[in-house]
N, C-alpha and C positions, 0 to 999 in steps of 0.2 A: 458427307456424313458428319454429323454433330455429335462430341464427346462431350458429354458433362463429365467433369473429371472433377472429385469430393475427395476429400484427408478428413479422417480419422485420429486423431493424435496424432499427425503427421502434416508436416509443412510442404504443401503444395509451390514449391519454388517453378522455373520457368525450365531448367534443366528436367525437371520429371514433366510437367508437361508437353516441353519437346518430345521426351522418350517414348512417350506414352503416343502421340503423332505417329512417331518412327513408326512403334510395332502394327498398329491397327492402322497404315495405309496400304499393306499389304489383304486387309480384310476389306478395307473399302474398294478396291479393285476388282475385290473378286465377287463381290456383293455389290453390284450398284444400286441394288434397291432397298439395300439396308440404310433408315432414314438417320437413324441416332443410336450411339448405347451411352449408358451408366456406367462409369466407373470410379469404384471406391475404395480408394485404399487404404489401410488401417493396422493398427502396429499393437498387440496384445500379447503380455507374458514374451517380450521378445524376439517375437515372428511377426513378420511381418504378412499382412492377405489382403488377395486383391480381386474385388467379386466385381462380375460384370453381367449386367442385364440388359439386354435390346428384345424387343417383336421384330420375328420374321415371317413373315407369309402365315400369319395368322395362330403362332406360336409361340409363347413365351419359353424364352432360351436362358440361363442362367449358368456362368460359370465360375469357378475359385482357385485361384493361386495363391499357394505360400510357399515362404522359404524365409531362412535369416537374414535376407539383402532383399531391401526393396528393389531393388532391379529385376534381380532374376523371377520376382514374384509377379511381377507384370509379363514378361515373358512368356512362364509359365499359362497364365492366367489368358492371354492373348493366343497363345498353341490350342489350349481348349475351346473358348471361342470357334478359331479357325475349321477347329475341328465338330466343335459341333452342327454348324452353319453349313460343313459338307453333308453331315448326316443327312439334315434335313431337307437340305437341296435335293439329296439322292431320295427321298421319301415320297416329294411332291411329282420330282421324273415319275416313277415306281407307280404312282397311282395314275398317270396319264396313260401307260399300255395298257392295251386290252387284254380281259383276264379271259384264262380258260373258262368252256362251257364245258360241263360235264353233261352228258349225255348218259342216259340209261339203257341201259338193250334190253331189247324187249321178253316179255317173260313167254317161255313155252308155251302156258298154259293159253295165253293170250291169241300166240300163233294158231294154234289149232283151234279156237274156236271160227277164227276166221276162213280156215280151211273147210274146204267143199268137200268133205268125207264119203260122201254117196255113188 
């Protein structure tokens, strides 16, 4: 899996791109066919956030982490990911079973026409 990893008023040193490895090879594990995300980290009024974007199976997925520490804001940001990536896995299962037929019973009126009354 391919991180583009972008700063914001923020210095992309070698220690946050490691970190940023760490968290998301746990999502590359569990997604092997998740081909790449975006991740952009960026530092406003003090907070730090960290938005990430990948296509999975034909969905655009979009998530956001903040907090005061740019660490935990990847974290964060990387938990959502994770979790969104289940959602939609469990979506794509979900449409593979076969759905209920509902079936109608048939109307009285119907039945006795068909009935041999004489």
């Amino acid at each position: 899996m391919k991180i583009n990893l972008s700063g914001h008023h923020v210095d992309m040193t070698e220690a946050v791109k490691q970190h940023v490895d760490e968290k998301f090879a746990k999502v590359a594990n569990h997604f092997p066919s998740l081909l790449s995300i975006d991740v952009i980290v960026s530092k406003e009024h003090k907070k730090f956030y960290t938005e990430i974007n990948t296509n999975y199976s034909g969905a655009r997925i979009s998530v956001r982490g903040e907090d005061d520490v740019m660490y935990p804001a990847i974290a964060s940001a990387a938990k959502k990911l994770d979790a969104a990536l289940k959602h939609r896995k469990g979506q794509l299962k979900a449409n593979k079973h076969e759905k209920p037929v509902s079936t109608t019973p048939p109307i009285a009126h119907e039945i006795i026409q068909e009935m041999n009354l004489n």
